[in-house]
C-alpha positions in Angstrom: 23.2 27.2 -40.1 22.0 28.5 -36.6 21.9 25.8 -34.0 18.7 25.9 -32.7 18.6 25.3 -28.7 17.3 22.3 -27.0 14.8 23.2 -23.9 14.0 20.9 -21.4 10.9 20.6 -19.1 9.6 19.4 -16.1 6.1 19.6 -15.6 3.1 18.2 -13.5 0.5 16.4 -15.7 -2.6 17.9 -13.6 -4.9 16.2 -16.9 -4.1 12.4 -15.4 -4.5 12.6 -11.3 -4.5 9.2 -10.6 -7.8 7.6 -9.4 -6.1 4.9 -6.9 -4.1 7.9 -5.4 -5.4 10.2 -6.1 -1.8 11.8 -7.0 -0.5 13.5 -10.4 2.3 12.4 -12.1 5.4 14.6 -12.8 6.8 14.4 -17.0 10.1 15.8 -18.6 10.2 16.9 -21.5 12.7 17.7 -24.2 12.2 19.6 -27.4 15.1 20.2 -30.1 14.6 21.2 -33.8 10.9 20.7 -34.0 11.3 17.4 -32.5 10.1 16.0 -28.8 10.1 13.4 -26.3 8.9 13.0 -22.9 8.8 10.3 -19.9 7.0 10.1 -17.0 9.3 10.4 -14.2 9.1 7.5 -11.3 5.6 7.0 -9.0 7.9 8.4 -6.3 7.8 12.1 -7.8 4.3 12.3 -7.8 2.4 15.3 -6.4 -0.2 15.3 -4.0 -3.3 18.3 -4.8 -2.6 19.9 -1.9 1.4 20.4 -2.9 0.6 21.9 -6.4 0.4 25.2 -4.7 3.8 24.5 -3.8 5.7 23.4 -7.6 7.0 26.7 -9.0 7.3 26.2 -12.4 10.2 28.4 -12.9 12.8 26.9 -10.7 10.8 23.3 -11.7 11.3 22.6 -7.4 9.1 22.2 -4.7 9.3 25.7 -2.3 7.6 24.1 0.7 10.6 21.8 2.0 13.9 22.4 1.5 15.2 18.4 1.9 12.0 17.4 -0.2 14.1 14.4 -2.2 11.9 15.1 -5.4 14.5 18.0 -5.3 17.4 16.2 -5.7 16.1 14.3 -8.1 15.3 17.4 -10.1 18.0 19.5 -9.6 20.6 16.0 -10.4 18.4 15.6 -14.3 18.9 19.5 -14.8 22.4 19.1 -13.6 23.1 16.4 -16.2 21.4 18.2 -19.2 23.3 20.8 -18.7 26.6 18.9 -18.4 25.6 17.4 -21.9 25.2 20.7 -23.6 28.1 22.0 -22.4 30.5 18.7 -23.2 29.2 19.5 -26.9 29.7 23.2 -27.2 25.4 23.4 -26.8 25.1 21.5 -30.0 22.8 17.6 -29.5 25.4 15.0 -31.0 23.5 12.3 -30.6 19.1 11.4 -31.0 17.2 13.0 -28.9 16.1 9.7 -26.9 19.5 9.1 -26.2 19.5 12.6 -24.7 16.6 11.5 -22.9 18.3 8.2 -21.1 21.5 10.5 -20.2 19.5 13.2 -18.5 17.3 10.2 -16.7 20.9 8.5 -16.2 19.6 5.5 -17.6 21.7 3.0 -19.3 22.8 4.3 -23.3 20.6 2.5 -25.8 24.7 1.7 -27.6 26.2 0.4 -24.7 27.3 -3.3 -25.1 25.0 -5.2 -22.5 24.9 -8.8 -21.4 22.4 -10.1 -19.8 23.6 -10.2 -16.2 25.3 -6.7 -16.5 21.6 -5.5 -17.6 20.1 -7.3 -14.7 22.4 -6.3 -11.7 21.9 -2.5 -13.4 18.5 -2.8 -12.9 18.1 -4.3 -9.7 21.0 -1.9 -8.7 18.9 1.2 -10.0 15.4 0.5 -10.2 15.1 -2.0 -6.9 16.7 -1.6 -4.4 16.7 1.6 -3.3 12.7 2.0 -4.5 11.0 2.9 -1.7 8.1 1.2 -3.0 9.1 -2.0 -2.8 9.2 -4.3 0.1 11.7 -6.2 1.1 10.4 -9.4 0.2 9.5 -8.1 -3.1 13.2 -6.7 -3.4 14.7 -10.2 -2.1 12.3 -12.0 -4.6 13.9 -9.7 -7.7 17.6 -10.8 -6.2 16.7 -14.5 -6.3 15.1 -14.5 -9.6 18.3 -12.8 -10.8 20.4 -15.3 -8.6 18.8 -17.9 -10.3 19.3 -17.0 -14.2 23.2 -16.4 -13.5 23.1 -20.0 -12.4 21.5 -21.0 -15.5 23.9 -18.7 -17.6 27.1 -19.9 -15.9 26.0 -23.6 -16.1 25.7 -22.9 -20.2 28.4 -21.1 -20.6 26.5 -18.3 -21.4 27.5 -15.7 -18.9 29.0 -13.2 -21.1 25.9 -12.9 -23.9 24.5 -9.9 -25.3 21.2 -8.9 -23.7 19.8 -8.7 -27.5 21.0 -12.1 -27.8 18.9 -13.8 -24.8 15.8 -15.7 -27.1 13.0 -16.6 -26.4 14.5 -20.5 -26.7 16.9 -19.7 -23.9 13.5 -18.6 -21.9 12.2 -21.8 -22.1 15.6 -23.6 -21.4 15.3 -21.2 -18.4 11.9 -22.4 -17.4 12.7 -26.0 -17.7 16.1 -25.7 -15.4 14.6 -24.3 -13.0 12.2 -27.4 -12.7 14.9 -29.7 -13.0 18.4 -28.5 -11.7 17.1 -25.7 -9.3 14.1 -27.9 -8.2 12.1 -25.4 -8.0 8.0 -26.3 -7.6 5.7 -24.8 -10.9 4.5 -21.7 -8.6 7.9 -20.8 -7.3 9.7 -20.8 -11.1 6.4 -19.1 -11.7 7.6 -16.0 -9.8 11.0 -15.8 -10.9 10.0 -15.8 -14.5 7.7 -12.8 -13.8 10.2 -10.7 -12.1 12.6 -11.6 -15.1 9.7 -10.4 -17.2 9.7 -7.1 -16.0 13.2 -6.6 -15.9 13.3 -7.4 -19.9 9.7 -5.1 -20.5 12.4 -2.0 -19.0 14.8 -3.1 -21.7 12.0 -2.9 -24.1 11.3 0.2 -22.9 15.0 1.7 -23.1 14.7 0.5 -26.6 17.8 -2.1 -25.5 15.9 -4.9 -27.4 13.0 -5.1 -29.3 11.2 -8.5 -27.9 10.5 -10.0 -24.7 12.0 -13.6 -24.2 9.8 -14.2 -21.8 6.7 -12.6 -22.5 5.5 -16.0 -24.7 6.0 -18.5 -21.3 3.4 -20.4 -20.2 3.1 -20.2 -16.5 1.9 -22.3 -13.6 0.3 -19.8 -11.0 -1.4 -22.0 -9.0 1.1 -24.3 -6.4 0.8 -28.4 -6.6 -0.2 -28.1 -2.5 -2.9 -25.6 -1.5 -2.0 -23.3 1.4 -3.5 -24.0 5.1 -6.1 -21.7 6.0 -7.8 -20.7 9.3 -10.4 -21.9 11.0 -12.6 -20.3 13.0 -11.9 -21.6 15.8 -8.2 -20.8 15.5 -9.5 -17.5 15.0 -11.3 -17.4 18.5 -8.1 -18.8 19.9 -5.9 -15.7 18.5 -8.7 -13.6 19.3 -9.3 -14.9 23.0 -6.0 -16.0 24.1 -4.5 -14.4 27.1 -1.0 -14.8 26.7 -1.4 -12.2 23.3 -3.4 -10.1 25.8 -1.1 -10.0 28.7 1.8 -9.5 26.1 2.2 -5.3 25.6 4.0 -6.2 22.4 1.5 -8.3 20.6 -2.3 -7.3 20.7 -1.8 -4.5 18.2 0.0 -6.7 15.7 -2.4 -9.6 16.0 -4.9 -7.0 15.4 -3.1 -6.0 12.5 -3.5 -9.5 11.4 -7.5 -10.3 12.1 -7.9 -6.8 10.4 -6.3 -8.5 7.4 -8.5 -11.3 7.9 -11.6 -9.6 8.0 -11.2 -7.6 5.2 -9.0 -9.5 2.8 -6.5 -6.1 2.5 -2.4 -6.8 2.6 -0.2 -4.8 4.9 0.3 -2.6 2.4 -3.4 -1.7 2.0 -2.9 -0.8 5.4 -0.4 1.3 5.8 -2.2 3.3 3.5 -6.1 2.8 4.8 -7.4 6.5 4.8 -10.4 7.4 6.6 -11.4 8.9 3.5 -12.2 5.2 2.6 -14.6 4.4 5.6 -18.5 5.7 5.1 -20.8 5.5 7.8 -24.1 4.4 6.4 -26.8 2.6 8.6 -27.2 1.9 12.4 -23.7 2.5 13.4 -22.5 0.5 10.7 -19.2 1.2 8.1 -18.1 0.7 4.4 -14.8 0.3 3.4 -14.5 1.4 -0.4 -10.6 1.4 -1.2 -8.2 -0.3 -4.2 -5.8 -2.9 -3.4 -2.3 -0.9 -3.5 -0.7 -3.3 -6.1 -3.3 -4.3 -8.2 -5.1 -1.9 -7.9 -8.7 -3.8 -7.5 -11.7 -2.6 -6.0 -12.7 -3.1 -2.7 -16.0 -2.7 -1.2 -17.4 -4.2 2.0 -19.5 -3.9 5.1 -16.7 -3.9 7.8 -17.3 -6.7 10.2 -18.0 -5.3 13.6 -14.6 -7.4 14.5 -12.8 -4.9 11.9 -14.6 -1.6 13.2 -13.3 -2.1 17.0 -9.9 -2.8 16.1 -10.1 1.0 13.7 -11.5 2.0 17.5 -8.7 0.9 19.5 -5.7 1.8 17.2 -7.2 4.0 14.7 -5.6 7.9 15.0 -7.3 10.9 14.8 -8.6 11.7 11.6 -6.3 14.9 11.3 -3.5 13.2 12.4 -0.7 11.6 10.1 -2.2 12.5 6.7 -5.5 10.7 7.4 -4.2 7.8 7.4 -6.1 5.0 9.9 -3.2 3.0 11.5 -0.3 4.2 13.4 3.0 3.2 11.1 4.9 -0.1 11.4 6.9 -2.2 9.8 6.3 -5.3 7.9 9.2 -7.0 9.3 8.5 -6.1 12.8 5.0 -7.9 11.4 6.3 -10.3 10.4 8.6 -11.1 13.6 5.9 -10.8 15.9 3.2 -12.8 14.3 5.9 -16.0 14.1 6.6 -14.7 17.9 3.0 -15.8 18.9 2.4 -18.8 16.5 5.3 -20.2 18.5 4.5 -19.2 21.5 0.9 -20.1 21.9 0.5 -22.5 19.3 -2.3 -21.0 17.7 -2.2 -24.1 14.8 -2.9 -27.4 15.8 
């Protein structure tokens, strides 16, 4: 018989533009003997309206940049298909999903995986280098990770199949980290949910077919609640003059009472747009964003406090994308706002 030829695809998916933002995602496909399957390639692909003009559909690249790393990433899945086809005289030896894995170099749904080897390939691969994950968020996977090979090695469990981690072992999990770890309810809390998402992938790359962890009840909220401001330690940040006389630190502690003011994370903000600021009575503005990671609505009056730190930071509206705030880091942040804590004992 013929062999019929396999065909691959990359496309942009300009029928689900995203409403947080406002971006389209990119999809490859694969289509052999009548049959297909397609994946959504990673968040960091996506495609902004203004670029479409720019995706030729031939070449499946982006013509506007020539170091544009979508490209890579583009070029390295048609590099691999074709390495595939021609390892097996053009002929598909194996199910077209497992097709699918090799060109997205993702791990083969028959290779032999334990549990830590699973792990360390996904932190390795889908971590790390993400550029959309912080680096507390990225230190939190590594800990959670940290953690279960403890528990693995302590039960002589180190070398078990992935397939073979149960929902039992889960909860022997939950309960060591309690107990031998000492970790506090909300702390084992977030381990558990970044070892959640880490077996959901392996559902998804059809490794194993249930979640360990998925059935867990957790403990979100932490035995001591965490100290809050007052408002008159907010007058003392706002007012003090060794912030002010400091070149370093007025923009970062504004950075901070913006964050107070309007409840949005440092990631909100590196993102603000002035698309998401509407002038609507005497002078006065509403913010009407999403929260970056949960993607909740926010809508406020902005506190006059919040407006005339946008007025003494904010860029030009042209100017870097539209975005409000010039760009910083979250551990420069981080560093600074300890820096003044400590050095004006702004808490009692």
């Amino acid at each position: 018989m013929r062999q019929k030829n396999c065909t691959m695809h990359i496309y942009v998916n300009t029928l689900k533009k995203s409403k947080i933002t406002q971006k389209y995602p990119m999809y490859l496909k694969l289509v052999y003997n009548g049959e297909k399957i397609e994946t959504r390639l990673p968040k960091t692909m996506d495609v902004m309206e203004s670029e479409l003009k720019f995706w030729d559909k031939s070449s499946t690249l982006f013509t506007h940049k020539k170091d544009d790393p979508r490209n890579i990433d583009l070029m390295d899945f048609q590099v691999r298909f074709n390495k595939y086809l021609r390892l097996n005289d053009h002929r598909l030896v194996d199910p077209i999903n497992v097709i699918m894995a090799k060109v997205l170099n993702k791990p083969s749904i028959d290779k032999n995986w334990t549990v830590l080897s699973y792990c360390e390939y996904y932190f390795q691969n889908r971590v790390k280098d993400n550029i959309e994950r912080g680096k507390g968020t990225k230190t939190n996977y590594q800990k959670a990770i940290t953690h279960l090979t403890n528990f693995l090695v302590k039960n002589d469990l180190a070398k078990l199949p992935l397939d073979s981690f149960k929902h039992k072992h889960a909860q022997d999990f939950q309960i060591y980290m309690g107990s031998d770890a000492q970790n506090v309810a909300s702390s084992t809390t977030t381990n558990i949910i970044r070892l959640n998402t880490i077996f959901k992938e392996a559902i998804n790359e059809e490794l194993i077919t249930k979640n360990p962890f998925s059935q867990l009840k957790l403990h979100y909220k932490a035995v001591n609640r965490t100290p809050t401001l007052t408002i008159s330690q907010l007058s003392d940040i706002i007012q003090s003059e060794g912030i002010k006389n400091d070149p370093k630190l007025p923009f970062f502690r504004d950075i901070f009472l913006f964050t107070c003011f309007t409840g949005l994370s440092t990631v909100d903000i590196h993102k603000l747009s002035y698309d998401a600021l509407f002038k609507f009575y005497d002078n006065r503005f509403k913010l009407d964003t999403s929260r970056q990671k949960t993607g909740k609505i926010v809508i406020q009056v902005l506190p006059d406090c919040a407006k005339r730190i946008i007025d003494r930071h904010g860029l030009l509206r042209h100017a870097n994308q539209g975005v409000v705030f010039p760009s910083f880091t979250d551990d420069d942040f981080r560093e600074k706002l300890k820096l003044f804590w400590a050095k004006f004992s702004i808490y009692s």
